[in-house]
N, C-alpha and C positions, 0 to 999 in steps of 0.2 A: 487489327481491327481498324477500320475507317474513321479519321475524326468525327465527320459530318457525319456518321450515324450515331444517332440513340441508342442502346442498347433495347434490348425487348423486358430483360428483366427488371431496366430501370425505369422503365413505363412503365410496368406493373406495378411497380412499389410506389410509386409516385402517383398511381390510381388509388390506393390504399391508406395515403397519408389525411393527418388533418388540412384542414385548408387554413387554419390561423393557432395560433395561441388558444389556450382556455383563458390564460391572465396574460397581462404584461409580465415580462421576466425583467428581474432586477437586474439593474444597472452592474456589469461587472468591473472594479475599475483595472483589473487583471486582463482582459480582452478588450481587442478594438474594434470588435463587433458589435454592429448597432441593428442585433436580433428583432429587434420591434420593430424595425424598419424592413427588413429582408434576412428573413430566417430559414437556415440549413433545416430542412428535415431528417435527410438519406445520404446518406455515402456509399458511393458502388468504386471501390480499388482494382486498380488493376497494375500490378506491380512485381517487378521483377530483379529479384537479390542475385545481388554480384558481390562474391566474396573476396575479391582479388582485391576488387576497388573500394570497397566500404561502404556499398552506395547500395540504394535502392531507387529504381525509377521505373517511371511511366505515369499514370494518369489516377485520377480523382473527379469522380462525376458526381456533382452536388445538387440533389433535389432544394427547391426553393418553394417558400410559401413567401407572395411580395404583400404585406399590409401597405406599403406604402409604395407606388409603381414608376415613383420617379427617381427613387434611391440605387446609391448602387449599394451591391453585396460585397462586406466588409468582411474579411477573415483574417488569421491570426496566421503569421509563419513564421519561423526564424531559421537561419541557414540554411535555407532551401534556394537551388536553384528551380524559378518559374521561366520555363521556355514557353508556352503558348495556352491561351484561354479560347475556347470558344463558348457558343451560347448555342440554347437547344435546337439551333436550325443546321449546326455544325459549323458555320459562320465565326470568323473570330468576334471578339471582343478584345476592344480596351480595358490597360490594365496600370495601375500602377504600384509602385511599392512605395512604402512611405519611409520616413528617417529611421533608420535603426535603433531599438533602445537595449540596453545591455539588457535587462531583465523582461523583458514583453517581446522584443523582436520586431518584426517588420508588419505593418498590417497593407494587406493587398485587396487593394480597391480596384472592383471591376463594373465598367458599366453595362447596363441591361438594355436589351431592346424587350418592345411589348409585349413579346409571347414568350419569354425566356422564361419558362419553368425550369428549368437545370442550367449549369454550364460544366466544362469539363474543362479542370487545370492539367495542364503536363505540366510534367515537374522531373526532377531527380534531388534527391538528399548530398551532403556532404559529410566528409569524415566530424565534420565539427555541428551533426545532428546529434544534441544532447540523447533525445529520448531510447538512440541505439547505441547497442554495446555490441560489437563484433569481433569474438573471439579467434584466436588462433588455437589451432588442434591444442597445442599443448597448454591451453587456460582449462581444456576441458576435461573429464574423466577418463574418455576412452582416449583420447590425446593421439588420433586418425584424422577425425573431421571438425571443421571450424561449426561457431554456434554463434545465433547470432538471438537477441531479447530485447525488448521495448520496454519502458518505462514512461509511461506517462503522466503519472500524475507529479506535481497538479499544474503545470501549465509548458508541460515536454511532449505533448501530441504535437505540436504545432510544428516541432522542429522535422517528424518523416510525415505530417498531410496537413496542407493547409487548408483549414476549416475553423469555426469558430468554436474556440477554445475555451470553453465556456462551462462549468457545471450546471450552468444554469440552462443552456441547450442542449436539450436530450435529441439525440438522432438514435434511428438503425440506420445497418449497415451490411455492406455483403460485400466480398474480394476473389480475386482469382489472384493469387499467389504463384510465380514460377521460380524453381531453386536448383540448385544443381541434383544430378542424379545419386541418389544414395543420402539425400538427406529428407528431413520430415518438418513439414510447415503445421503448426499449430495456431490458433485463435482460440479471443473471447467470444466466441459464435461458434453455431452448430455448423459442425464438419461435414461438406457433402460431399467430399472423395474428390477426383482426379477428374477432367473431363478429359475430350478427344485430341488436346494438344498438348495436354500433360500438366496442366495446372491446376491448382489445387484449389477448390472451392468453397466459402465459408455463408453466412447467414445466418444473421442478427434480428429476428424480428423485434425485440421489443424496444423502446426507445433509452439511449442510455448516455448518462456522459459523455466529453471526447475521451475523456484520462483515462475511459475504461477499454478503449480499442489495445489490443496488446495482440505481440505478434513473438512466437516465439521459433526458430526451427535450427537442428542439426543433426545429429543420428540420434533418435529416438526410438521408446521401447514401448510397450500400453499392459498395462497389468488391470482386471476389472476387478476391482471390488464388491461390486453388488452390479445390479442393470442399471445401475442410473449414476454409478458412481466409477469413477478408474483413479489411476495414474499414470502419466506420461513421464519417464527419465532418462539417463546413459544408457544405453543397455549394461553396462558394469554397477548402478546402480538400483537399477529397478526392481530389480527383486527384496531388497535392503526396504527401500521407499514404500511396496505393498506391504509391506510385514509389519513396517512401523504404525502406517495410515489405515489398519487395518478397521480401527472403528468408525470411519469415515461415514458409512450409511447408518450406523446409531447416532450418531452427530446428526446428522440430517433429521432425521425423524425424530429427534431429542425437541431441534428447532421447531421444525412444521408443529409439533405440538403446544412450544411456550407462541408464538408469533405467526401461524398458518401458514396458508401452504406455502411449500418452494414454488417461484414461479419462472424458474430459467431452463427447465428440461436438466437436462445433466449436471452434476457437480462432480466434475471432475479436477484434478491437482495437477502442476509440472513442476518437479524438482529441479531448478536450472543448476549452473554451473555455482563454484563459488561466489562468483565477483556480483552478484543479485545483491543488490545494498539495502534491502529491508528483509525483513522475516518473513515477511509475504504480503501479495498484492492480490485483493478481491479482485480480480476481472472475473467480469459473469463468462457462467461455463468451466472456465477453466484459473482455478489458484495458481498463480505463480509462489514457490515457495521454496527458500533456502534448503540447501545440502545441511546447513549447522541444525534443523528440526531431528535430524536422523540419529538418535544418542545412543539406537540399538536397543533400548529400554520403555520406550512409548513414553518418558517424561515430561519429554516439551509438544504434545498433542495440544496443547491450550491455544496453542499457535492457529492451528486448524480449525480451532470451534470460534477464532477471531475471526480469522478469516473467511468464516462458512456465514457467521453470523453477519456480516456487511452484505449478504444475497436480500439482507430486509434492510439495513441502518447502512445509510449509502448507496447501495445500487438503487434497490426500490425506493426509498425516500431518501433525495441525495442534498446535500447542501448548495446552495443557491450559487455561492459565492464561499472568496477561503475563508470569511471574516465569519461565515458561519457554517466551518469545521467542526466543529462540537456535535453537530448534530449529527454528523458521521461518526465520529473516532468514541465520543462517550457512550453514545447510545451502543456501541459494539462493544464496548471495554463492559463494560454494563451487561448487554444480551450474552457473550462470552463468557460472563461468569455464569449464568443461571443454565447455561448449556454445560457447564463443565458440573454445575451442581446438582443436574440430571443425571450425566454419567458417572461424577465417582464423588458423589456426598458434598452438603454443604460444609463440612469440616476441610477437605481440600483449597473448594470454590472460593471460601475464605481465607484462607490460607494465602493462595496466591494472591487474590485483591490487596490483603495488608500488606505485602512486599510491592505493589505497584505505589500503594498509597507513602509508604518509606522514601520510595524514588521521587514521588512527586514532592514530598516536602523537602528533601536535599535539593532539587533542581529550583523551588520556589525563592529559597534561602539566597540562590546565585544570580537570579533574571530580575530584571528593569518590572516597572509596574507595569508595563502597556501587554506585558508576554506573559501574563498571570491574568489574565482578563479572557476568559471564556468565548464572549461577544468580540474579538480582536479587533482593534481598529490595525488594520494593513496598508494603508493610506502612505505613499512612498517605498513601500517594503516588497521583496517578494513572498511569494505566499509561504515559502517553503521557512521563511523566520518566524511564521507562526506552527509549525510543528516543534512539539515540545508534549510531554507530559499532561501538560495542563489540559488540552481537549481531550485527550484520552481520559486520566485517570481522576479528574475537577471534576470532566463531563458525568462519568459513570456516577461519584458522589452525591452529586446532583440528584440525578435519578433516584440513587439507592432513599437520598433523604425526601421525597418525593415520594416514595413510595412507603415510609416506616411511617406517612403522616393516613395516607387511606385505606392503607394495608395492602397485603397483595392481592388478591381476587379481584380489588377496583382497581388497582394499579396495570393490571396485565391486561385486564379488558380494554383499559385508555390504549393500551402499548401495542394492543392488536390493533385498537381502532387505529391508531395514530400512523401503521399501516397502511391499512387498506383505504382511507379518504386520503391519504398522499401517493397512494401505490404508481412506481413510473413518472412520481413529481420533483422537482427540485424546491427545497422549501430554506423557509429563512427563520430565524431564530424569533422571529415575534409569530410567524405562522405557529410555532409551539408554545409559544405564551401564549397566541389566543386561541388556543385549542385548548390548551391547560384548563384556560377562562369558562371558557363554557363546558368542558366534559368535567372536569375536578375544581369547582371551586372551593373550596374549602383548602383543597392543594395551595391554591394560588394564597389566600391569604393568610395559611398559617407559614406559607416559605415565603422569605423577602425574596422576592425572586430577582430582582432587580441588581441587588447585592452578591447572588450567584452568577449571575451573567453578564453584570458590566463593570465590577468591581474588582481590585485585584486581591488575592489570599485567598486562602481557605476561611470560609465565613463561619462563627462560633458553635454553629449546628451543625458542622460534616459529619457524616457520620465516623466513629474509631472502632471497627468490628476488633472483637478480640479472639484468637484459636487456643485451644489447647494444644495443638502441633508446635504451634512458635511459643507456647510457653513453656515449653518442654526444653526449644532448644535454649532460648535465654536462659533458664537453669543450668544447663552444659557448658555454656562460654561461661557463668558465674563461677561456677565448678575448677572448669579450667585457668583460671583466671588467679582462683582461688590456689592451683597444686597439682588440680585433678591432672593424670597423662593425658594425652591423646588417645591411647588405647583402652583405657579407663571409661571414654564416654559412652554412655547409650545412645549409640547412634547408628545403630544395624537397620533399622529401618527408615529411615530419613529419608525423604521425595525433597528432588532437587529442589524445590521453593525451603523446606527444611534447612539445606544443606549454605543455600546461597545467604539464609538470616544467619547462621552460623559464620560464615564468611564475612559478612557487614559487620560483625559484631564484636569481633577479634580487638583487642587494644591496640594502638597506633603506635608501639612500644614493643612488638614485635621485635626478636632478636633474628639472623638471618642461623640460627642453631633451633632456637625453635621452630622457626619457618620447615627447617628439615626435618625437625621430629613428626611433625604436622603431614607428611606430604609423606614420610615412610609409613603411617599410621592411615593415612586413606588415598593414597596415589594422585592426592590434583594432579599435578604435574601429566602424569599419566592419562588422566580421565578422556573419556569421548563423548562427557558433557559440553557442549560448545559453550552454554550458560556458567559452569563449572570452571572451565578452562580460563575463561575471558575475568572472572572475578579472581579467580586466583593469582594469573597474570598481573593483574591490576596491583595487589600485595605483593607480588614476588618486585615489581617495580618500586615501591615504595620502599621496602625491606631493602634492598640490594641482597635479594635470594639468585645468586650465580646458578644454582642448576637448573633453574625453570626457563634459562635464558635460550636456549634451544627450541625449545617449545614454544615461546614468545615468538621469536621470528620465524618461527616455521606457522603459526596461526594469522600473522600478518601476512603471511604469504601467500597463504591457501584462502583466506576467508576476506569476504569483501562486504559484510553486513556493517552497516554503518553504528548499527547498535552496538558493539562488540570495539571494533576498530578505531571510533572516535575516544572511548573512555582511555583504552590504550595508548594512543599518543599523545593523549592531554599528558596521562604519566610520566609518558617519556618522556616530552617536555618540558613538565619541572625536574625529571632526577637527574637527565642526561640529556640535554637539549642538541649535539651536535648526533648522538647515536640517533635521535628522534629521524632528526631530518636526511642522515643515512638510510634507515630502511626505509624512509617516506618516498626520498627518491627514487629507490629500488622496485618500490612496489605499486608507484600512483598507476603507473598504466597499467594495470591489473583491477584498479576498480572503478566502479561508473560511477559517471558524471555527478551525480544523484552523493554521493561520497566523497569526491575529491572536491566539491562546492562547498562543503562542512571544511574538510583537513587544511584545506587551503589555506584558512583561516587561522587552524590551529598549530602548524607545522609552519611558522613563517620563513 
């Protein structure tokens, strides 16, 4: 295609845009985009993966709304090569990069001439673009064809498209995708199929984060679930991944009922390879979601009602800025309970909550005050120092106490309102104070709210739910503790959240004779719980348990989830700090960037 042409469908979209703002958007100090001045609306990709080289290139056409007509438009990039800018006449424009910063990247400043509604960046990425991970056949299942996955959040879009990187700028989007022959290109946008040169075409109408663009493609399978629901995997996998994901549209319809409707068309899933370094990633449309989900048993499903439930808490009402993260990660830890206590009772729902809430007070116990603080001040920091616990599992408490004050029927009606008046908005942590203010006041003044949000600890009122499932097992580690065998316990019906308070609860006194008696009596070692495995491992380290040690590095080898992966070498490296940094060297180029930015740290 010709520079100097516009495209047709990007006039279209850019006929359909707003012309401004509804508000000023907050200040991001994570971007060096100056939105209020010259704000991205549309992103139209055209781009073309090469598996040989690492590399993805070609072009970037950026719809513009100019508030202000003498600025130029400022965007976010980091290790991108920028070969040529032009402006809507086809015409080049000036362009410059600014000083590199280890954590932010470059911002590339282009000027405008007076009619310039769009410009179009060429570009091509490099091997040292964070946000892709490009596997070779054999990182993958079918271990034939290479695969290749994005990760964006929260400030790794910027390294394959420069654009403003910004939570706080919501764009659509739409791409033509070309890949080699025999492989399959996915999006967080509705799929329109192949055109007449062979590439693959996507379409994003509603406005969304950058961090949500995700791009995934290699040999792929499609299994449907319902009309509105699928999954995308190996084809070696895929049938394992339908079977497991199978309640995927009661999940759905669970939602639309506590929080209204879905508004993205599809919710469909992609099981990637192992090296995917979170449990999964809400991109609209399509879940990105580890292989470690698949236990063969439907136990770790809670994963999916997390990630289903970010279609309202984060996509539709998304955080402004990283500093107000909470309003994503809690509000989900939170609506994920109440979907999981739709489908299998609030005795479960609970269940698992109080194990997140266990984790959260271990991790409290070990962080600075500024990293226990909800409201995070990130001021020097990357964003990614404020993921922890605390906006997750703080956030959700928040809520829960929030709502044990006006009960639930007021509570869910805020939670729907707080929806639909943010629907498709980026909001900031006082926009929920002052919606608090005026929909629940009495919320506002019987919670110090102040003291949840900008203050660090668990404040005297969190709530402490208590199950009868976890007090069953506390009685069994008492038991045991006490004499009782291993074979002895009642524990025939145990759901992994059971199994893994059972595991936490063991005395640090562990003999590596009992460790065995333990592991003939219920197979850890054995298990095809990845939550199962990765705790038990964790003891078999501490222990010096010799037969799990197999399994140990064969989990580090296959599994790239940072959740899992990071506890493990912390181990390592207090029981056997040269073995640590052996398999560490062994296996970093196996996991993405998103994970070896944590280990790196930890594995010195």
């Amino acid at each position: 295609m010709r520079l100097h042409v516009l495209p047709l469908f990007l006039l279209v979209a850019c006929q359909a845009l707003p012309h401004a703002p509804a508000r000023p958007i907050v200040r991001d100090i994570h971007s060096f985009a100056e939105p209020n001045r010259v704000r991205v609306t549309h992103a139209a990709l055209e781009l073309a993966l090469d598996f040989a080289k690492k590399e993805a290139s070609g072009t970037v056409t950026l719809a513009l709304v100019r508030p202000d007509e003498r600025a130029p438009l400022v965007v976010d990039t980091k290790e991108l090569v920028i070969e040529a800018v032009t402006g809507a006449s086809g015409t080049p424009r000036r362009w410059t990069l600014g000083a590199p910063d280890e954590k932010l990247g470059q911002a590339l400043s282009i000027e405008l001439q007076g009619g310039d509604s769009s410009v179009r960046i060429r570009y091509r990425t490099t091997e040292r673009s964070e946000a892709m991970q490009w596997l070779a056949p054999a990182q993958t299942a079918g271990g034939a064809q290479p695969f290749l996955f994005t990760q964006g959040q929260s400030i790794l879009t910027r390294s394959w498209i420069p654009l403003q990187d910004s939570p706080g700028v919501r764009i659509t989007y739409e791409a033509r995708i070309r890949c080699p022959q025999g492989l399959t290109p996915v999006m967080s946008a509705e799929r329109q199929g192949q055109d007449s040169l062979g590439a693959w075409r996507f379409k994003l109408e509603q406005p969304i984060p950058p961090y949500l663009i995700a791009l995934a493609c290699g040999e792929l399978a499609f299994r449907e679930l319902s009309p509105r629901c699928g999954v995308w995997a190996e084809p070696s996998v895929v049938e394992k991944a339908a079977w497991e994901l199978a309640d995927t549209e009661q999940m759905v319809q669970a939602a639309e009922t506590l929080f209204g409707p879905y508004r993205w068309g599809r919710y469909d899933l992609i099981v990637l390879p192992p090296s995917f370094p979170f449990g999964g990633m809400e991109n609209p449309t399509l879940t990105f979601a580890t292989p470690t989900i698949l236990a063969g048993d439907r136990s770790l499903v809670a994963l999916v009602a997390h990630e289903l439930a970010h279609s309202w808490s984060g996509n539709l009402a998304t955080n402004a800025t990283w500093s107000d993260f909470w309003l994503n990660e809690g509000f989900t830890v939170y609506c994920e309970n109440r979907i999981m206590e739709v489908l299998y009772g609030r005795e479960r729902a609970a269940t698992e909550l109080v194990l997140e809430i266990d984790k959260l007070k271990a991790e409290l116990a070990t962080q600075e005050p500024w990293q226990q603080v909800l409201h995070t001040d990130l001021r020097g920091k990357h964003p990614d120092d404020g993921f922890s616990e605390v906006p997750y599992t703080k956030g959700a408490l928040f809520l829960v106490r929030l709502e044990s004050v006006v009960g639930r029927a007021r509570w869910d009606k805020f939670l729907r309102g707080w929806f639909d008046r943010h629907a498709f908005q980026s909001v900031t942590t006082q926009d929920f104070l002052d919606d608090l203010a005026r929909e629940l006041p009495e919320a506002a003044q019987q919670v110090d709210l102040a003291q949840w949000t900008e203050q660090p600890g668990l404040p005297a009122d969190a709530p402490s739910p208590k199950t009868k499932a976890l007090a069953a097992v506390d009685a069994e580690v008492a038991a045991y503790v006490g004499g009782k065998s291993p074979k002895e316990l009642a524990s025939a019906d145990w759901t992994t959240a059971q199994w893994l308070r059972f595991l936490r609860g063991l005395p640090e006194t562990l003999s590596a004779p009992q460790m065995g008696a333990l592991d003939m009596a219920f197979h850890f070692t054995d298990s095809g719980n990845s939550e199962i495995v990765c705790q038990w491992c964790e003891l078999a380290i501490a222990h010096g348990y010799g037969p799990a040690d197999e399994r140990l590095e064969r989990f580090l080898r296959e599994v790239g989830r940072r959740k899992f992966i990071k506890p493990l070498y912390t181990a390592l490296m207090k029981a056997d700090p040269a073995r640590a940094k052996k398999l560490y060297a062994e296996n970093r180029a196996r996991y993405h960037s998103v994970a070896t930015g944590t280990l790196d740290g930890i594995v010195k």
